[in-house]
Backbone bond lengths (Angstrom), bond angles and torsions (degrees), N, CA, C in turn:
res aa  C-N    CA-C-N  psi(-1)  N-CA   C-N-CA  omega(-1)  CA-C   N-CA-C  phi
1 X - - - 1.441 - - 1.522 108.88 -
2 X 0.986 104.57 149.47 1.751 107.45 -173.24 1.789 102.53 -159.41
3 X 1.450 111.89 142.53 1.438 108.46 174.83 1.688 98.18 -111.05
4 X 1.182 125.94 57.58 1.846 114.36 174.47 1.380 102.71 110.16
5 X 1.438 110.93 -87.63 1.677 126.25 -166.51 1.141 112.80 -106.04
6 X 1.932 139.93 -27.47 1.087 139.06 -147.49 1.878 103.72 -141.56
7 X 1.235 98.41 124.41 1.760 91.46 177.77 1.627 109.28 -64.92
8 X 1.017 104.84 137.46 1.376 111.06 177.87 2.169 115.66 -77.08
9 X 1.080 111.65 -39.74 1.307 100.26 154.01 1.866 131.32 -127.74
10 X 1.050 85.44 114.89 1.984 103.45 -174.16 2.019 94.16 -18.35
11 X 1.239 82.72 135.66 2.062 101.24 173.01 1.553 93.15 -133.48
12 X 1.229 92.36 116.92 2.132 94.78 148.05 1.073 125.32 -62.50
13 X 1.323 101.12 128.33 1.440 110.45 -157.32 1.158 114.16 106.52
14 X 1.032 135.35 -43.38 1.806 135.94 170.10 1.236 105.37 -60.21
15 X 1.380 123.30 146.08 1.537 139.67 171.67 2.075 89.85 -61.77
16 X 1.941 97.05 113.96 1.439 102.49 175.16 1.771 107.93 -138.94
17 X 0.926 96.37 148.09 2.063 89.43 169.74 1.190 106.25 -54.49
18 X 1.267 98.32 168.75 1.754 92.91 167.04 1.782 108.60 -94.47
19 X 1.178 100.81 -2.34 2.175 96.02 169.66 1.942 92.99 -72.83
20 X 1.614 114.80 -45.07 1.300 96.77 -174.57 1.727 127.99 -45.08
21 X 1.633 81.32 -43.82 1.714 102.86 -179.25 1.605 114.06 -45.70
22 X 1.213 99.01 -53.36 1.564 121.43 -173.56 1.819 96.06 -44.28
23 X 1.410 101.94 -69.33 1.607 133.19 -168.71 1.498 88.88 -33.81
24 X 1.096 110.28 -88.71 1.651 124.93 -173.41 1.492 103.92 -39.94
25 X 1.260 124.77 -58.30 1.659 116.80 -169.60 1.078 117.29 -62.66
26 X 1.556 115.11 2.18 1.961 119.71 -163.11 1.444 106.75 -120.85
27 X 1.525 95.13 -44.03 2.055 104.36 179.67 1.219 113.38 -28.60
28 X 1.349 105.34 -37.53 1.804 110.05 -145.17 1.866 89.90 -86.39
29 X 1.123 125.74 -28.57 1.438 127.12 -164.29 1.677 97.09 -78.61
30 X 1.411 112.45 -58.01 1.123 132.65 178.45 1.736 106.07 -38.88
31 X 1.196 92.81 -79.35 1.317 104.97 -162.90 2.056 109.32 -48.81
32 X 1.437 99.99 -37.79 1.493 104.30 152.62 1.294 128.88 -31.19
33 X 1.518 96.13 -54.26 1.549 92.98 -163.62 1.765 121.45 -91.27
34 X 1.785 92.14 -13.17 1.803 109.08 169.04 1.249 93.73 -64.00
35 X 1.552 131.91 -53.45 1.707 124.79 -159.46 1.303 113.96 -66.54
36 X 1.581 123.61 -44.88 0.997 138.70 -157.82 1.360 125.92 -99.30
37 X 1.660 113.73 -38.21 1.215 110.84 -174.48 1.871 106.42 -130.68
38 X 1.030 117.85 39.12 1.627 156.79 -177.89 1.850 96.78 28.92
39 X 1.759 118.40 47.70 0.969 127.42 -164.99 1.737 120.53 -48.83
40 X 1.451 98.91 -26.49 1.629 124.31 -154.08 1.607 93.26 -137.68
41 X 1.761 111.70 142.12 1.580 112.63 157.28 1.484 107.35 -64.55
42 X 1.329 146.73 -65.66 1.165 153.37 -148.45 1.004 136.40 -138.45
43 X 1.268 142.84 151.15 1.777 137.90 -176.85 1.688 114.92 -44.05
44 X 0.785 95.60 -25.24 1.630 102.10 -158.11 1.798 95.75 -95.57
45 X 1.243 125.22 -40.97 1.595 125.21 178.08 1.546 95.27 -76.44
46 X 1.171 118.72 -44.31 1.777 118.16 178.04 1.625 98.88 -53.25
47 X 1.639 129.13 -49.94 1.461 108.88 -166.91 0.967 103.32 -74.00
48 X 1.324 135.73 -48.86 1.628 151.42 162.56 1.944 103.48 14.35
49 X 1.810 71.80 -62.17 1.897 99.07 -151.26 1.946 94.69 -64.00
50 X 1.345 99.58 -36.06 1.736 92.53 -165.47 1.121 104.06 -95.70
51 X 1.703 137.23 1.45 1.611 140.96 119.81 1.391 102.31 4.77
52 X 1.661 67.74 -105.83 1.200 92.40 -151.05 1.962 118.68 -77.10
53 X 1.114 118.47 10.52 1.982 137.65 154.96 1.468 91.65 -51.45
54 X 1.636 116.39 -86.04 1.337 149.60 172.60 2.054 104.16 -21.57
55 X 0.908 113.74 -27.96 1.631 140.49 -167.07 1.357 98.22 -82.52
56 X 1.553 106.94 -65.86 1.432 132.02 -136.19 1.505 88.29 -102.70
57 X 1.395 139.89 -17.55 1.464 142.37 -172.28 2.220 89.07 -92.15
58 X 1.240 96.91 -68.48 1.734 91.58 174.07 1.463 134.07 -55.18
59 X 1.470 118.01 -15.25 1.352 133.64 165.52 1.524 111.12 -69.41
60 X 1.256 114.30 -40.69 1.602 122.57 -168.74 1.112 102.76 -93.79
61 X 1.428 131.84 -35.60 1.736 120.50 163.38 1.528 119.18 -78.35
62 X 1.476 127.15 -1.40 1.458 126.15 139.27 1.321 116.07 -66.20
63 X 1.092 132.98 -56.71 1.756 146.86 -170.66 1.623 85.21 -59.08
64 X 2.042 136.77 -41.74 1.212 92.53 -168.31 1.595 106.59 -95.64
65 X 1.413 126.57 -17.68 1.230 111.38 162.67 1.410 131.78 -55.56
66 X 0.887 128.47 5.70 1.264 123.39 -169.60 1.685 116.71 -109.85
């Protein structure tokens, strides 16, 4: 899938940020645990949560390079 210039969903192997990387390697856990184990009320607090994880994983590997 593609809209023009930008793939519309991240592939490994495709030129990606590494927040994309993050995004994709986490969804799948996440999204597990919204379906399955009713982790989150709603879609929107579920994306929220893998935000700002995805956020909070790149904040702490700045804080340790530095």
């Amino acid at each position: 899938m593609s809209n023009g210039k930008y793939q519309t969903i991240p592939r490994p192997g495709a030129a990606m940020t590494y927040r994309q990387h993050l995004v994709a390697m986490l969804a799948p856990v996440i999204l597990d645990a919204f379906l399955n184990q009713d982790a989150w009320c709603d879609y929107d607090e579920m994306a929220g949560s893998l935000m700002h994880a995805v956020d909070a994983i790149i904040e702490a590997e700045q804080e340790t390079t530095e």
